[in-house]
DSSP file (Angstrom, degrees, kcal/mol; ACC not computed):
  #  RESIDUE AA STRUCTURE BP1 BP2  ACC     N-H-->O    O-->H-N    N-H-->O    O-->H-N    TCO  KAPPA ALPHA  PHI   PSI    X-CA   Y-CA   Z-CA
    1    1 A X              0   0    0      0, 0.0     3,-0.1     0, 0.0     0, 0.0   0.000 360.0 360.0 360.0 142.4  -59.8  -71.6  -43.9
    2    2 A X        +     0   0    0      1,-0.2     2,-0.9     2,-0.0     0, 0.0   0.549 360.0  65.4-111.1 -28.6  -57.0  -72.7  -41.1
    3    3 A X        -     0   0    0     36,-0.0    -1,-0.2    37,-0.0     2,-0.2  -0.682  62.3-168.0-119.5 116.0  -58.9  -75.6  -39.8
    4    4 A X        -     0   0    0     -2,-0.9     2,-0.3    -3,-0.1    -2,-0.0  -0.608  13.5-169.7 -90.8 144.2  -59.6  -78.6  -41.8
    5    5 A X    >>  -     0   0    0     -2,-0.2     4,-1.8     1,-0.0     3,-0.6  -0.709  32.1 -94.6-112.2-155.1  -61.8  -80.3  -40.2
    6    6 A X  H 3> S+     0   0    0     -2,-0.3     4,-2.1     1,-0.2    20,-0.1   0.643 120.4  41.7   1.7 -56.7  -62.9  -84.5  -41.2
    7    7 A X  H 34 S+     0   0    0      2,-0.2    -1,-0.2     1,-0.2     4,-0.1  -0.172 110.1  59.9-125.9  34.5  -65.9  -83.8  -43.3
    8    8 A X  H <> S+     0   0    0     -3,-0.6     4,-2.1     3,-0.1     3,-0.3   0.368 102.1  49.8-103.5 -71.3  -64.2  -81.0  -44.9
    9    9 A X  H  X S+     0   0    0     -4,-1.8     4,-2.4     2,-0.2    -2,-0.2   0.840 106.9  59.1 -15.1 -69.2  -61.9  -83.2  -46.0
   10   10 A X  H  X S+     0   0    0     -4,-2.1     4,-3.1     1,-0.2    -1,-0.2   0.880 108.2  46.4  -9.2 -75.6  -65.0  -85.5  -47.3
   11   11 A X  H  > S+     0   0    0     -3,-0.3     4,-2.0     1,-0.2     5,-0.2   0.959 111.4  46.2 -61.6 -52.0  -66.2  -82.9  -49.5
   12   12 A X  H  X S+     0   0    0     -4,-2.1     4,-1.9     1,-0.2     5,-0.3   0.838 111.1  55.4 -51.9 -40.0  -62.9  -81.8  -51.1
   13   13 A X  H  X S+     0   0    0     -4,-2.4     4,-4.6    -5,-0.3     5,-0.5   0.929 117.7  34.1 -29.0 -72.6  -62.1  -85.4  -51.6
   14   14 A X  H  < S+     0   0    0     -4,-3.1    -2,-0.2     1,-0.3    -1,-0.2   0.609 113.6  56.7 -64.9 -23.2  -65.5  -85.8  -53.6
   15   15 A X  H  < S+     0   0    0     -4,-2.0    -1,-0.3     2,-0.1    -2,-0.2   0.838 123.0  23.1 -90.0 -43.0  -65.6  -82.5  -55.1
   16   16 A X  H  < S+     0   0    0     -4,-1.9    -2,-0.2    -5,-0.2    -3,-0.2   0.896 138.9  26.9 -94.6 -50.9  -61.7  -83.0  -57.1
   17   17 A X  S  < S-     0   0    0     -4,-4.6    -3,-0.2    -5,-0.3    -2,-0.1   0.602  91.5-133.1 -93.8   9.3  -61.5  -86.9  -57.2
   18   18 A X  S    S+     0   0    0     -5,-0.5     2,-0.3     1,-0.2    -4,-0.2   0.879  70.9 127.3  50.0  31.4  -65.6  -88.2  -57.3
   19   19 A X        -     0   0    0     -6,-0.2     2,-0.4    -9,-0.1    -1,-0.2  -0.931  53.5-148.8-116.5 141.4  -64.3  -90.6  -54.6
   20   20 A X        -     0   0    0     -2,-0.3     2,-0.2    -7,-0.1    -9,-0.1  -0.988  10.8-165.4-133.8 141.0  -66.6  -90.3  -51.2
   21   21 A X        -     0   0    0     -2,-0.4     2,-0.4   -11,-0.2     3,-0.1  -0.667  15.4-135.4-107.3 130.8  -65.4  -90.8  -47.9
   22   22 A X     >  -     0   0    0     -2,-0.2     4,-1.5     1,-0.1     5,-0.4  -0.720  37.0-103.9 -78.2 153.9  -67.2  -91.4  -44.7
   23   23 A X  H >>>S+     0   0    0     -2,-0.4     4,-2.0     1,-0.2     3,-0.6   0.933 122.1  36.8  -5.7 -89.9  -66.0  -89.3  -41.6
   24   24 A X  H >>5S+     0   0    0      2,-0.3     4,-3.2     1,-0.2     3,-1.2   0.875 109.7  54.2 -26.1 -70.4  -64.5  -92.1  -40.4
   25   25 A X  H 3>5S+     0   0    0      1,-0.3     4,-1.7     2,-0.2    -1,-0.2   0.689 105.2  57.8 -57.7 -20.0  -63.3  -93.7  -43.2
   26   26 A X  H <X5S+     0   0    0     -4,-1.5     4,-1.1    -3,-0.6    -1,-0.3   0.455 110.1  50.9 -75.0 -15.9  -61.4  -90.1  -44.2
   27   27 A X  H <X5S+     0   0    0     -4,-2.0     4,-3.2    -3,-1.2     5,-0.3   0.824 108.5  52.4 -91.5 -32.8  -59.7  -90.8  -40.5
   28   28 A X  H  X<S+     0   0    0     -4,-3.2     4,-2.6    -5,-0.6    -2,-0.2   0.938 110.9  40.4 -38.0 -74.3  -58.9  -94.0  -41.6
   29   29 A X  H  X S+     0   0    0     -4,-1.7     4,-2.6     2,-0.2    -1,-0.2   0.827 109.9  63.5   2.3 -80.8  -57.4  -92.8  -44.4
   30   30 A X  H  <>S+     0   0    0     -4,-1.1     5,-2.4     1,-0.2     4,-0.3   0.998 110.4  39.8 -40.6 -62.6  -55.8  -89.8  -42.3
   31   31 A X  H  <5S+     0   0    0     -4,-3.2     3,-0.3     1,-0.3    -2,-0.2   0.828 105.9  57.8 -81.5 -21.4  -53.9  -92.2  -40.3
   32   32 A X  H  <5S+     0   0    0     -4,-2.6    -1,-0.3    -5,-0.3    -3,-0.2   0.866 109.6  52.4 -59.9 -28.0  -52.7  -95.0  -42.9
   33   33 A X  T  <5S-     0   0    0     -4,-2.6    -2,-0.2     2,-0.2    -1,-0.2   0.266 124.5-116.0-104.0  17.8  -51.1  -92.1  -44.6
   34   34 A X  T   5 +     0   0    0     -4,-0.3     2,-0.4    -3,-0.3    -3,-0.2   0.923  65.2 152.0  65.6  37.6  -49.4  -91.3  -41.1
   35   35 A X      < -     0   0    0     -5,-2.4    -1,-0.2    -6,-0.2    -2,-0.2  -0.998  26.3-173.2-100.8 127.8  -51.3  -88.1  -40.9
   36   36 A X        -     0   0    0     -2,-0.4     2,-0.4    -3,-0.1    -9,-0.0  -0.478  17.1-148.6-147.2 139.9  -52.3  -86.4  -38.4
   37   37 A X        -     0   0    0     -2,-0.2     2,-0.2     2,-0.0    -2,-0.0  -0.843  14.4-153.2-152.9 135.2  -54.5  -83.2  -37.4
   38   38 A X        -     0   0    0     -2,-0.4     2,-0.8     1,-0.1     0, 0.0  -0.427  19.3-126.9-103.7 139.5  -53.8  -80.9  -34.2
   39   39 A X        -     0   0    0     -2,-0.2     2,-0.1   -36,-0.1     3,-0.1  -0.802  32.5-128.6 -80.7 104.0  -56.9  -78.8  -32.4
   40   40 A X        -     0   0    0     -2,-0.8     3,-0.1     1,-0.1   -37,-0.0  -0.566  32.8-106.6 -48.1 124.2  -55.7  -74.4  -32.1
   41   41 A X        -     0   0    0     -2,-0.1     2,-0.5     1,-0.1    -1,-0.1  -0.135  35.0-100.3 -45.7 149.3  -56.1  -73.4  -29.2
   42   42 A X        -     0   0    0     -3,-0.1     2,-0.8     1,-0.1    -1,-0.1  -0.607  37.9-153.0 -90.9 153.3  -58.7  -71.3  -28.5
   43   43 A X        -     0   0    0     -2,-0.5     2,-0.2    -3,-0.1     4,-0.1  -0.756  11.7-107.7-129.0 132.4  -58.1  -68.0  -28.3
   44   44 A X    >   -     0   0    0     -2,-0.8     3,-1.5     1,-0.1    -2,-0.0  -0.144  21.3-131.3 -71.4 119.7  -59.7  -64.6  -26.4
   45   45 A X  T 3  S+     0   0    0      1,-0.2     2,-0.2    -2,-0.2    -1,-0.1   0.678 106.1  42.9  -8.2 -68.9  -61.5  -62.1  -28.1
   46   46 A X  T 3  S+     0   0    0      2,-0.1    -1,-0.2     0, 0.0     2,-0.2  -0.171  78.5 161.3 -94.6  60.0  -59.5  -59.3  -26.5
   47   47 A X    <   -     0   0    0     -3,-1.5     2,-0.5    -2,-0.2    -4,-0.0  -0.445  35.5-144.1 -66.9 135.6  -55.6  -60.8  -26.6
   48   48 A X        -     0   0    0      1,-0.2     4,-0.5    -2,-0.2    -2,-0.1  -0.738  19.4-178.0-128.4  84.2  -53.2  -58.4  -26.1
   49   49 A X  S >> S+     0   0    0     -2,-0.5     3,-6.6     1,-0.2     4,-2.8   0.926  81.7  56.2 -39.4 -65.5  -50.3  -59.8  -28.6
   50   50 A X  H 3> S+     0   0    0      1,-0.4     4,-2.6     2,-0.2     5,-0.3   0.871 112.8  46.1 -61.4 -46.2  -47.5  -56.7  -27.7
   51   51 A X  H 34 S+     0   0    0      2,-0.2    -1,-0.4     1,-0.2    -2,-0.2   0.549 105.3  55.8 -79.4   7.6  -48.0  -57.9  -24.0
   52   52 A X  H <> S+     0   0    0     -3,-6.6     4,-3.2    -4,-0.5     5,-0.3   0.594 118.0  41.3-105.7 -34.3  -47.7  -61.9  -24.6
   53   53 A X  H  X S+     0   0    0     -4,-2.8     4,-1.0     1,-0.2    -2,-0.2   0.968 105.8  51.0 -84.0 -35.4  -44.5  -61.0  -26.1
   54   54 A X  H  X S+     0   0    0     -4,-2.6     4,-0.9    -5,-0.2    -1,-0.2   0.735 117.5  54.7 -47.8 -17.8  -42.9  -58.3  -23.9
   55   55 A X  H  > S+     0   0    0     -5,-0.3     4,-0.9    -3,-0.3     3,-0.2   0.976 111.3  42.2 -75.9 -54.9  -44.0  -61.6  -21.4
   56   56 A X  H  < S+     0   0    0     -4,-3.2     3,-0.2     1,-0.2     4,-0.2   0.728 110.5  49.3 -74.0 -25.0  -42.1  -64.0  -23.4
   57   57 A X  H  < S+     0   0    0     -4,-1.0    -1,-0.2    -5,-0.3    -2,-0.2   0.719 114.8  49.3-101.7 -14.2  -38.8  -62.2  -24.1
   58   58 A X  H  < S+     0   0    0     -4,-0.9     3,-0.3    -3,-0.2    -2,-0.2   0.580 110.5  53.8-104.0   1.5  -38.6  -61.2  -19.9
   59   59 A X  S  < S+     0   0    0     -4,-0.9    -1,-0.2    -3,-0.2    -2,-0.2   0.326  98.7  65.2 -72.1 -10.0  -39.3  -65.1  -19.1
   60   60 A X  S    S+     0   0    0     -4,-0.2     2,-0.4    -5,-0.2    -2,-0.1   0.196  77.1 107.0-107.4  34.9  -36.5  -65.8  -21.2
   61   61 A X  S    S-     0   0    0     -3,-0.3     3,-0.0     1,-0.1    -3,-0.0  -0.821  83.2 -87.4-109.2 147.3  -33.8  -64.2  -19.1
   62   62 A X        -     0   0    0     -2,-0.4    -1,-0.1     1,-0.0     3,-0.1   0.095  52.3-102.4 -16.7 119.3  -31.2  -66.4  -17.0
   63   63 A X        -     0   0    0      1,-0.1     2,-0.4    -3,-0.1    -1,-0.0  -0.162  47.9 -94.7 -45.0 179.6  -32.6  -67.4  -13.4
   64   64 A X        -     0   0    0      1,-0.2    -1,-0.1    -3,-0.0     3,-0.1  -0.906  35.9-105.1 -96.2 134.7  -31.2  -65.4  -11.0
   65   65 A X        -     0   0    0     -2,-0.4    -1,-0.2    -3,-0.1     2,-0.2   0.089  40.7-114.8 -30.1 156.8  -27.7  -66.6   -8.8
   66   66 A X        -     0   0    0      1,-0.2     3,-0.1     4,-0.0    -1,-0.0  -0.317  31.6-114.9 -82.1-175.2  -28.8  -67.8   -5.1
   67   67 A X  S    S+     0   0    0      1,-0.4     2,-0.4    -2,-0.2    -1,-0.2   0.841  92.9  12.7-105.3 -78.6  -27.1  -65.2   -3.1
   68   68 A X  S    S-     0   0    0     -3,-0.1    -1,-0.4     1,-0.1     0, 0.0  -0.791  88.3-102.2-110.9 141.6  -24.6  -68.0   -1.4
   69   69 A X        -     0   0    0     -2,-0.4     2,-0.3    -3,-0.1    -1,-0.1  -0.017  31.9-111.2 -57.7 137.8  -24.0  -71.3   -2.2
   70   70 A X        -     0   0    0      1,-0.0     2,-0.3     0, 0.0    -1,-0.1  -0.512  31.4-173.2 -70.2 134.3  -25.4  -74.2   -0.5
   71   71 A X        -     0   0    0     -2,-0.3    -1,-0.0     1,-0.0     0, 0.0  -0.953  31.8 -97.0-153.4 125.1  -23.1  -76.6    1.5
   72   72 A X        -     0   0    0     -2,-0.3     2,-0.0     1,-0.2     6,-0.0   0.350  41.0-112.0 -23.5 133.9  -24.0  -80.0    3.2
   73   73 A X        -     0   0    0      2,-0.1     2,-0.7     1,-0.0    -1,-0.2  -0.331  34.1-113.9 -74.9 145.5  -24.9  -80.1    7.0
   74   74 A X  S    S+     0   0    0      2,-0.1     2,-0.2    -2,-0.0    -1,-0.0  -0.608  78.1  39.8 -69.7  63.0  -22.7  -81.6    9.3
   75   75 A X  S    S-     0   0    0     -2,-0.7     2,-2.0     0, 0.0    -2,-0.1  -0.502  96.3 -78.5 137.2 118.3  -23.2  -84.3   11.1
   76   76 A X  S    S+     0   0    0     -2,-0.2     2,-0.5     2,-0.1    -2,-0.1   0.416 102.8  70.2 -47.0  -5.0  -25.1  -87.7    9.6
   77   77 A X        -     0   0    0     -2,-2.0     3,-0.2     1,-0.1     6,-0.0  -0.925  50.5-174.8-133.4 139.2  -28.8  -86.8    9.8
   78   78 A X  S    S+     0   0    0     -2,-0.5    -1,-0.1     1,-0.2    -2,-0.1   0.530  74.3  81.0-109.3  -4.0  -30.4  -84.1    7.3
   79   79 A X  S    S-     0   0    0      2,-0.1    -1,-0.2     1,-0.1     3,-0.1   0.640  97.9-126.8 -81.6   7.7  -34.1  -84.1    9.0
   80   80 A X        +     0   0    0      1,-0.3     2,-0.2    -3,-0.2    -1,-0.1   0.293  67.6 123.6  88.4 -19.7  -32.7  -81.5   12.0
   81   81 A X        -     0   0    0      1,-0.1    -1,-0.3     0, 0.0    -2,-0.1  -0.589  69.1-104.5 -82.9 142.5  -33.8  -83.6   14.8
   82   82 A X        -     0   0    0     -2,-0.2     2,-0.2    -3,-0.1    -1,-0.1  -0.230  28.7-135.4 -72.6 170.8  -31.5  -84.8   17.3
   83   83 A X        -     0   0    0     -6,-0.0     2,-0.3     1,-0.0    -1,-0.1  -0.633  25.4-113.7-107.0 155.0  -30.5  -88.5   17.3
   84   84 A X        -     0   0    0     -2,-0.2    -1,-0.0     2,-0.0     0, 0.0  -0.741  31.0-104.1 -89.1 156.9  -30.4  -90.3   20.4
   85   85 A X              0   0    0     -2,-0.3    -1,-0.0     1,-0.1     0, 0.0  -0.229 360.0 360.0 -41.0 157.1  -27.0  -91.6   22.1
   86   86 A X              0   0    0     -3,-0.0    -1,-0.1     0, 0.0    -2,-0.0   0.351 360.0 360.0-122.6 360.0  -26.7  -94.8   21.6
């Protein structure tokens, strides 16, 4: 089994030590002893491992350069509209 869940817990408890836990009281429990317990994702029937990983290794390449660098506009105002004389 990969997922423990609460009242699995319960039983294992009761079954090696004869000590029984409610739900609860096993979270109780869980979390004085600074423990913790994480959900899997769910996952779809037809998953295609060899393509999540050709995916991952060709996200993990360098961005690409901009073709020329960006350099501040001239002139005090950056929304493009003109300013009036003053």
């Amino acid at each position: 089994m990969s997922t423990w869940r609460l009242i699995d817990l319960c039983q294992i408890v009761q079954r090696h030590f004869g000590v029984s836990y409610s739900e609860g009281g096993m979270g109780k429990l869980m979390r004085n002893l600074d423990l913790s317990w994480q959900t899997p994702r769910p996952r779809h029937a037809k998953t295609d491992r060899a393509a999540q990983e050709r995916f991952k290794k060709g996200a993990s390449r360098e961005p690409s350069r901009r073709s020329r660098p960006t350099t501040p506009r001239p002139g005090g105002s950056r929304s493009g509209s003109k300013t009036r004389p003053e």
